[in-house]
C-alpha positions as a printed NumPy array, in Angstrom:
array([[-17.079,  17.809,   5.784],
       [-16.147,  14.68 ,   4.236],
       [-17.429,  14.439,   0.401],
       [-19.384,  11.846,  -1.024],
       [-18.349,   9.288,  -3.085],
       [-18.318,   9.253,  -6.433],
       [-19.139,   5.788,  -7.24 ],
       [-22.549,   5.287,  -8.931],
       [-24.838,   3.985,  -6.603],
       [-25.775,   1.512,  -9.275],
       [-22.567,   0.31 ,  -9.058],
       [-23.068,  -0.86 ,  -5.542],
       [-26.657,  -1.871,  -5.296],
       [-26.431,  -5.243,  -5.685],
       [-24.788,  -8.599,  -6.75 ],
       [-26.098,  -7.99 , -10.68 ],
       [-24.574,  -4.549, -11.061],
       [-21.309,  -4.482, -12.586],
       [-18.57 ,  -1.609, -12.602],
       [-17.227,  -1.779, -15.729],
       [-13.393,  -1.96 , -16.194],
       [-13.38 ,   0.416, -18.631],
       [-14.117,   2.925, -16.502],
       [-11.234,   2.592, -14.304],
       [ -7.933,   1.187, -14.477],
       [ -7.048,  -1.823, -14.038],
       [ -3.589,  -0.52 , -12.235],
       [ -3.195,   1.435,  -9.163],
       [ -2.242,   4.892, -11.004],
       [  0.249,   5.491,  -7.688],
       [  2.37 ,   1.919,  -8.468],
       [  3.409,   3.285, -11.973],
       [  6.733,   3.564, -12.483],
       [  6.278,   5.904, -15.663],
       [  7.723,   9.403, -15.11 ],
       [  5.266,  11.647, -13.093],
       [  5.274,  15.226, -13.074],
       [  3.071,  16.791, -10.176],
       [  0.359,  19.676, -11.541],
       [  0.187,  23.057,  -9.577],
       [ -3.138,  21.927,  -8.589],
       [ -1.783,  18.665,  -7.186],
       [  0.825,  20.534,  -5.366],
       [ -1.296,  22.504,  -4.128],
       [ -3.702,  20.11 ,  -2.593],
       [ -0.596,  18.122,  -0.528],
       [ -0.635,  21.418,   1.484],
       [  3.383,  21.283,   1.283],
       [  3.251,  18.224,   3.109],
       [  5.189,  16.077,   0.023],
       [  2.292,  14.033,  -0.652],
       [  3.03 ,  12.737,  -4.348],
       [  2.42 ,   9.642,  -5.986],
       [  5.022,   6.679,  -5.478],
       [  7.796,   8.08 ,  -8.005],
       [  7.691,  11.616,  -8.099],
       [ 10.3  ,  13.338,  -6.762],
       [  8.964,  15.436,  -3.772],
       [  9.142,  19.61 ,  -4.367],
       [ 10.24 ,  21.545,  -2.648],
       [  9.835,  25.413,  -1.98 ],
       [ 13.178,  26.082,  -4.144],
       [ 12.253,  23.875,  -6.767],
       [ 14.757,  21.008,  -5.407],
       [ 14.223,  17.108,  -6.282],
       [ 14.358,  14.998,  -3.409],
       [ 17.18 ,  12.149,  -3.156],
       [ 16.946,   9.123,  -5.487],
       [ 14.353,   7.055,  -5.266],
       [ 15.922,   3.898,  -3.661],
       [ 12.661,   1.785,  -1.815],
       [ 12.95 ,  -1.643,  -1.677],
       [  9.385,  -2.534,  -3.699],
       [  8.274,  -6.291,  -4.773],
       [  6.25 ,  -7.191,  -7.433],
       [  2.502,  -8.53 ,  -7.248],
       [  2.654, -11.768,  -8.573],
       [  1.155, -11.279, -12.323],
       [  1.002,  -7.79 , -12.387],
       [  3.454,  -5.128, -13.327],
       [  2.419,  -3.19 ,  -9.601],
       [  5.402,  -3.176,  -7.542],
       [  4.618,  -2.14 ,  -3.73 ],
       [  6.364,  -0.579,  -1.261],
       [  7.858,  -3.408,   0.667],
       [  6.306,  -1.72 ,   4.122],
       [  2.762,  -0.759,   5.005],
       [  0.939,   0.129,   7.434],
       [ -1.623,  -1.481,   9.753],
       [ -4.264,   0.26 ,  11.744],
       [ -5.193,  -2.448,  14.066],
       [ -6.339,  -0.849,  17.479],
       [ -3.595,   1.943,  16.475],
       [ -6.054,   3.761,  14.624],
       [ -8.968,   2.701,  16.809],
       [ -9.97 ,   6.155,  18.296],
       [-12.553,   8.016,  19.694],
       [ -9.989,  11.135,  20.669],
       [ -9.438,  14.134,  18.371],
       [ -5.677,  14.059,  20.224],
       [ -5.205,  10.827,  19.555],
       [ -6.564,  11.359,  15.773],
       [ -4.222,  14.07 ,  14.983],
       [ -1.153,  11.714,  16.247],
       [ -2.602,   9.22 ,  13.731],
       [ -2.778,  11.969,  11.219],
       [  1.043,  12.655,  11.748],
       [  1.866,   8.556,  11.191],
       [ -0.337,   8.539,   8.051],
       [  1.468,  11.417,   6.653],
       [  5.143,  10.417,   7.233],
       [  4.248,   7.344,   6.155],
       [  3.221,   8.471,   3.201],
       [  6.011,  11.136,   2.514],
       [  9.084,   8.482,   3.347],
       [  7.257,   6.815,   0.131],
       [  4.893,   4.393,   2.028],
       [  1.754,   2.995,   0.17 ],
       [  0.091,   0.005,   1.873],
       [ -2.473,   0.467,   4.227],
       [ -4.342,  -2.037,   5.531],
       [ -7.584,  -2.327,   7.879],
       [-10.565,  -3.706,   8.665],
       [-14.397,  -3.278,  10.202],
       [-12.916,  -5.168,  12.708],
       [-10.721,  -2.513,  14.09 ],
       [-13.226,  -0.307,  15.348],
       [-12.779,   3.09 ,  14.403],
       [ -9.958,   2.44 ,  12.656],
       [-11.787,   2.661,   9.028],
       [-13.599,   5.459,   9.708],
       [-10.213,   7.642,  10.643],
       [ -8.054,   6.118,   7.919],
       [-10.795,   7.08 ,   6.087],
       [-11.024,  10.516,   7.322],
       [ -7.429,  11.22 ,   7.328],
       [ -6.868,   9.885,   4.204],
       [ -8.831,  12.571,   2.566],
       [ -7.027,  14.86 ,   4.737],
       [ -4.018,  14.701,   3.36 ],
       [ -5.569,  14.133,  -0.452],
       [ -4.029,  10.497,  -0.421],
       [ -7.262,   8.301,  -0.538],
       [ -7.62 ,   8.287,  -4.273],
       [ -3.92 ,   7.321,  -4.55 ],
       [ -3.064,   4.517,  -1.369],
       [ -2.962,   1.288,  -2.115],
       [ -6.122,  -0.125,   0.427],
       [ -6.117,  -3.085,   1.784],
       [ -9.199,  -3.689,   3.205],
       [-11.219,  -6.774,   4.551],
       [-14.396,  -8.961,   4.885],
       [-15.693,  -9.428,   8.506],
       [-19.412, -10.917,   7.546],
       [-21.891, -14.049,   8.025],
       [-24.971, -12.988,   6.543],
       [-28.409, -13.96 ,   7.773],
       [-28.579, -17.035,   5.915],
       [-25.843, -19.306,   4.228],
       [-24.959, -17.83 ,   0.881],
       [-26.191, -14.394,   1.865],
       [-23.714, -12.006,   0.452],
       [-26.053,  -8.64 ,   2.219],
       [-23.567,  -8.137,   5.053],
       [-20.441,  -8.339,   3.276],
       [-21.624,  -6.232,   0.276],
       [-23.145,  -3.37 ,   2.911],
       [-19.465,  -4.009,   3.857],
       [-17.845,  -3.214,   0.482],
       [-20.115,  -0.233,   0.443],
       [-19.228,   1.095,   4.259],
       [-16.028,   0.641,   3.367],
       [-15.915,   2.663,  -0.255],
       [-17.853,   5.443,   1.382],
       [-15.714,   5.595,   4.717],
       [-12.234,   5.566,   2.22 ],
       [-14.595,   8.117,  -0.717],
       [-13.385,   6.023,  -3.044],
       [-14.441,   6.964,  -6.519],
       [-12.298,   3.818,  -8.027],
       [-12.484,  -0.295,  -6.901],
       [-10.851,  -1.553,  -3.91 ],
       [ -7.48 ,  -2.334,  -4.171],
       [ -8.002,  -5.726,  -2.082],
       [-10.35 ,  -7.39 ,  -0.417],
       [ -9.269,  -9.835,   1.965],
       [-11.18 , -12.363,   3.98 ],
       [-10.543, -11.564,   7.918],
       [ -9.482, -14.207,   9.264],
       [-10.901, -17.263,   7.221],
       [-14.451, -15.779,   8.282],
       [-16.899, -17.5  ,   6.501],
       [-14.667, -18.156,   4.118],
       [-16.822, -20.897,   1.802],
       [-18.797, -18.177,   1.016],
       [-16.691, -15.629,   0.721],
       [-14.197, -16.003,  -1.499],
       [-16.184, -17.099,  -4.593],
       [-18.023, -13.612,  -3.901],
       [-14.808, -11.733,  -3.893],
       [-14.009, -13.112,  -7.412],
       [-17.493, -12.285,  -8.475],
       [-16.722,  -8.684,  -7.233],
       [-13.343,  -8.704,  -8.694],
       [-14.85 ,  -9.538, -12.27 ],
       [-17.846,  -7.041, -11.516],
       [-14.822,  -4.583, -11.429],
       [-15.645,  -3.884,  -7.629],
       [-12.172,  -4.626,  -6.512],
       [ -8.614,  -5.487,  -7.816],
       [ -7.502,  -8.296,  -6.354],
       [ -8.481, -10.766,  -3.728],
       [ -7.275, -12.959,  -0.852],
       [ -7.567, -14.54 ,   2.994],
       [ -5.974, -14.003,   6.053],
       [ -5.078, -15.284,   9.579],
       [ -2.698, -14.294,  12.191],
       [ -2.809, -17.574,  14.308],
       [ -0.435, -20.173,  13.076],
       [ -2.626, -22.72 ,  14.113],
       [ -4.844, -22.145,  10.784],
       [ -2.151, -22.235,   8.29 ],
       [ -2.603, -25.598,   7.174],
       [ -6.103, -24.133,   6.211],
       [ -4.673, -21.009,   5.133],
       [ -2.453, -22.947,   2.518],
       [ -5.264, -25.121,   0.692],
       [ -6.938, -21.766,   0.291],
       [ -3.487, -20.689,  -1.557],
       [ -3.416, -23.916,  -3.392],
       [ -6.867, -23.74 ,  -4.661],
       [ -8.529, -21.043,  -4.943],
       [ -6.632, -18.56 ,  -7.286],
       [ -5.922, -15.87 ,  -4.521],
       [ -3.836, -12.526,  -5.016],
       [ -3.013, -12.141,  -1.888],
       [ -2.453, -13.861,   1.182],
       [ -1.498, -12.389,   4.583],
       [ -0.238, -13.853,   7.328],
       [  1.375, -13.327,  11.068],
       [  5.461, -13.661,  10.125],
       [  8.366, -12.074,  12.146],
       [ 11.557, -13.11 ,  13.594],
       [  9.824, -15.016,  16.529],
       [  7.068, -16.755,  14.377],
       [  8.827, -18.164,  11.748],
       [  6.084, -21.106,  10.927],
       [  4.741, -19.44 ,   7.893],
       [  8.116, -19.785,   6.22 ],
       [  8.018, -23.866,   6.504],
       [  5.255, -24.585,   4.216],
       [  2.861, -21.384,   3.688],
       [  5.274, -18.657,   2.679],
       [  6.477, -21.627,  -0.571],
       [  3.038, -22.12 ,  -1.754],
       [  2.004, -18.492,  -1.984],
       [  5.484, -18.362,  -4.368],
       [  4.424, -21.437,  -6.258],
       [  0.993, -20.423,  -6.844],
       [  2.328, -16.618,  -7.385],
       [  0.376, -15.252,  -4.416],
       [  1.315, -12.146,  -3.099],
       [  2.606, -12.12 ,   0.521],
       [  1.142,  -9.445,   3.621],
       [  2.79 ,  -9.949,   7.126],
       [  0.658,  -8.935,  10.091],
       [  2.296,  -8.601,  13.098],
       [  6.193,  -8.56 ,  12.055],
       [  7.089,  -6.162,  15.112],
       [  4.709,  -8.962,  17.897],
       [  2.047,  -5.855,  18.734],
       [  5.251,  -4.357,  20.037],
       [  6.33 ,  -7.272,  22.092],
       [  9.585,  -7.678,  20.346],
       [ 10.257,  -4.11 ,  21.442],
       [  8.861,  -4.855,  24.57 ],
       [ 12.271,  -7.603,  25.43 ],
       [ 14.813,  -5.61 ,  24.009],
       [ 14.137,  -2.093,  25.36 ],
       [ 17.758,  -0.671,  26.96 ],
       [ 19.383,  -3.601,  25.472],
       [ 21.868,  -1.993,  22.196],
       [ 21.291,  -3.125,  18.981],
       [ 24.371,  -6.284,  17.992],
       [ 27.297,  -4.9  ,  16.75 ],
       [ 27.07 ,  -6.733,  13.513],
       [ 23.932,  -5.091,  13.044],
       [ 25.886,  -2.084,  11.653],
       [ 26.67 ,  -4.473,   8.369],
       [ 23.423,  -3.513,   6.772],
       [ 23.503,  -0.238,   8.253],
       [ 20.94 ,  -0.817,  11.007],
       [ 20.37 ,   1.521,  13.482],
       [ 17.48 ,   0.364,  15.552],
       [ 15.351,  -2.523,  16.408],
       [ 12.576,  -1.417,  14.239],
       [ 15.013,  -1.899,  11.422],
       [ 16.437,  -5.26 ,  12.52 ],
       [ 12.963,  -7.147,  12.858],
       [ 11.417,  -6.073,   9.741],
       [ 14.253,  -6.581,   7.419],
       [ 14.612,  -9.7  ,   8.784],
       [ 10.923, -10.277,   7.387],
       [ 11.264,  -8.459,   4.09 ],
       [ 14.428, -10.236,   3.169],
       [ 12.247, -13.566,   2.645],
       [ 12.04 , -12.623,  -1.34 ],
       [  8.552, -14.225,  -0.953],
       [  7.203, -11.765,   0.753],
       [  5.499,  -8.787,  -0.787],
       [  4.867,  -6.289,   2.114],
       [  4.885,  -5.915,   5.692],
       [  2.806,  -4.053,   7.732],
       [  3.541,  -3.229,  10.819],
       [  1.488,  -0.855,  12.908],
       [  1.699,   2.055,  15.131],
       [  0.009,   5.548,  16.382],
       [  3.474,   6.853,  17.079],
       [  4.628,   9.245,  14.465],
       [  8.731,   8.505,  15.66 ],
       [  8.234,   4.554,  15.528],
       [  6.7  ,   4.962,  11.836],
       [  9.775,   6.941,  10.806],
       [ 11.823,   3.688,  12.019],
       [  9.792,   1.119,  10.519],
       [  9.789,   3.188,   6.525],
       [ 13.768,   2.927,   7.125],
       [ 13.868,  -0.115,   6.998],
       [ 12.418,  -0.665,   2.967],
       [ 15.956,   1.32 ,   2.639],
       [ 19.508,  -0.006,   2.005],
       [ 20.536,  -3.563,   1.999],
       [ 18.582,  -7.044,   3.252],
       [ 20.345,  -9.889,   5.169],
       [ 20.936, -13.01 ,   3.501],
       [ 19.933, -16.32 ,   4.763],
       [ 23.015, -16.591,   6.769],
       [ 22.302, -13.291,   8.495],
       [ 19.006, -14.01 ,   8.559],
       [ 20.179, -17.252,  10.709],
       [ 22.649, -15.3  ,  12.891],
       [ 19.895, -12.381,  13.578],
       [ 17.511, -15.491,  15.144],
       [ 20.328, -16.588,  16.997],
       [ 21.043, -13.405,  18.782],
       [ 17.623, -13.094,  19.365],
       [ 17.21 , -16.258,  21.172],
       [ 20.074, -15.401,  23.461],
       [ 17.539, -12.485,  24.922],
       [ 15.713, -13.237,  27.908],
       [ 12.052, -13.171,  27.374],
       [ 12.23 , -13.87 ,  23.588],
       [ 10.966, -17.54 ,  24.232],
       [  8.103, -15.797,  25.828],
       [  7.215, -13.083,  22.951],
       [  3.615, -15.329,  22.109],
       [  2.101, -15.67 ,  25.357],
       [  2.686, -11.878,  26.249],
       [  0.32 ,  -9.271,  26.486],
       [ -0.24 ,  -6.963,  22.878],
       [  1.173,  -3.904,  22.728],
       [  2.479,  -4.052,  26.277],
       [  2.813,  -0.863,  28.579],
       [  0.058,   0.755,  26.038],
       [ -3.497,   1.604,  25.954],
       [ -5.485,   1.967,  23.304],
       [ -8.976,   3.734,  24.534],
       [-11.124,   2.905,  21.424],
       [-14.109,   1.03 ,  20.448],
       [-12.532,  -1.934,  20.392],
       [-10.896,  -1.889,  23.753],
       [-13.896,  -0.801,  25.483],
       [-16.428,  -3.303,  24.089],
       [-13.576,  -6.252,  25.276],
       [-13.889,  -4.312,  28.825],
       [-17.753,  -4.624,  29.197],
       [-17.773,  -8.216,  28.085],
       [-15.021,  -9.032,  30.258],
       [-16.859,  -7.45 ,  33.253],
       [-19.792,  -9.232,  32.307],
       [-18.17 , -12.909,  31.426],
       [-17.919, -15.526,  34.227],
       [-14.794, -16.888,  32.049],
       [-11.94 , -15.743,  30.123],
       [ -9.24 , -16.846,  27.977],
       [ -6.157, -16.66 ,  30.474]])
């Protein structure tokens, strides 16, 4: 049974409630870089699993530290937080309605977690996928301690009505039992975005959530995306960036470092599509420089090694591809001349040309909410995108 929050209600009710800073801090207690020594009680709640804050060392049954703490982490712009340079996303991933398929997810969340991952990030848009990070969150006694990334999907039923996206903030503090502000709040997609991001630094100041920002993941926007950037005092942006879609780096990527904006990348791994032209194919031989092992490794170092960004966050519901993608916030980054040479290769593979106007997450099925809604509609539609 999944607890209730412990948020005031008051806190939530409405736009002239505040939740007063006082209360909580203003730093993510798991982004602390202080010494941390892990209670019995906390030790006990992890189940074993070596669920401890960012920092600790994880137990063991002998008493044992782990190995040195060596994750590549960036700094939020302004803040002392430094973050785990990759997260995870839950788009259609964690979009289930299969207990199966939930305890795979449950698997991903923890190793995540235990190879000293922090980020998640998700949306209303996804589905289910709230509702089971949510749930397996608590499972594993990490909610109170992840850094969330969450996001704004909303219109309202008039202009300047902030009732949907606050019934948002709410669904998505009681789906996460949060008993502390959101982390970030993001505006999906530029989504009403006039509106919206004046009412996300009303809620940060209200103490309702720690920092703010906007996304997109179609380049097509970015010009957009930018004068958001530029003007309107964001924390965070996040953006579509990997080794195939390289636009972001021209002119958005610089502005979020001149106007100290933190840096998310959606879709560094293509929705598997960069797997998807490389599977059989062995990894280039002067891969083995930074001590990269497997294609996982290879495209999101690539990303990371742009000093602008702050975290990627790729996404998956297979516990083996998570273990590759946390290896990769581990041992040295490419340079800009390897960063050059690993494009090159990659252009030299059939297919890679193609990587945009290829199915997502080809040779996959993801049987969730999502997925089946697009399937009536589709049925229904006289027209579709082709």
């Amino acid at each position: 049974m999944r607890r209730s929050t412990g948020i005031p209600e008051r806190y939530l009710a409405g736009p002239d409630r505040t939740w007063p800073y006082a209360t909580y801090p203003r730093e993510h207690p798991c982004m602390s870089e202080k010494s941390w020594a892990p209670t019995r009680r906390q030790l006990m709640m992890t189940g074993g699993l070596g669920v401890l804050p960012l920092g600790a060392a994880a137990a063991t049954t002998s008493g044992a530290a782990a190995a040195p703490d060596d994750l590549i982490r960036r700094t939020v712009p302004g803040t002392s937080e430094r973050l785990p340079a990759i997260g995870l996303g839950t788009f259609m991933t964690f979009d289930t309605l299969s207990e199966r398929r939930r305890e795979r997810i449950r698997e991903v969340a923890r190793r995540h977690w235990r190879a000293g991952g922090r980020v998640f990030d998700c949306s209303p848009l996804y589905g289910r996928s709230e509702v089971t990070l949510g749930d397996v969150a608590e499972d594993l006694r990490i909610n109170d301690r992840m850094f969330l990334a969450g996001k704004v999907w909303s219109t309202g039923d008039h202009l300047w009505d902030d009732g949907h996206a606050a019934a948002g903030l709410r669904q998505t503090v009681r789906r996460m039992s949060l008993d502390r502000p959101v982390d970030l709040m993001q505006c999906h997609s530029l989504v009403n975005v006039d509106v919206i991001v004046p009412l996300l630094h009303a809620w940060k100041k209200e103490g309702r959530i720690r920092h703010l920002g906007v996304t997109h993941h179609d380049p097509a926007y970015y010009p957009l995306v930018q004068s958001w950037v530029e003007r309107a005092r964001l924390d965070v942006v996040q953006v579509h960036y990997s080794i195939h879609t390289r636009v972001a780096e021209e002119r958005l990527i610089p502005a979020a470092a001149d106007n100290g904006t933190a840096v998310l990348v959606n879709m560094p791994l293509e929705k598997a599509r960069l797997h998807h032209i490389v599977q059989g194919r062995p990894l280039p031989d002067f891969a083995k420089e930074l001590g990269i092992s497997t294609w996982s490794q290879y495209f999101l170092k690539w990303v990371i090694a742009n000093p602008a960004v702050t975290c990627a966050l790729p996404a998956t519901s297979d516990p083996a591809h998570v273990a590759e993608n946390v290896a990769a916030m581990r041992g040295p980054l490419p340079d800009a001349a390897m960063r050059e040479r690993m494009v090159r290769h990659m252009e030299t593979i059939p297919g890679f040309d193609q990587v945009a106007t290829m199915p997502w997450y080809p040779g996959k099925s993801y049987s969730g909410v999502v997925s089946r809604a697009q399937a009536a509609v589709r049925e229904r539609s006289p027209w579709w995108p082709s």
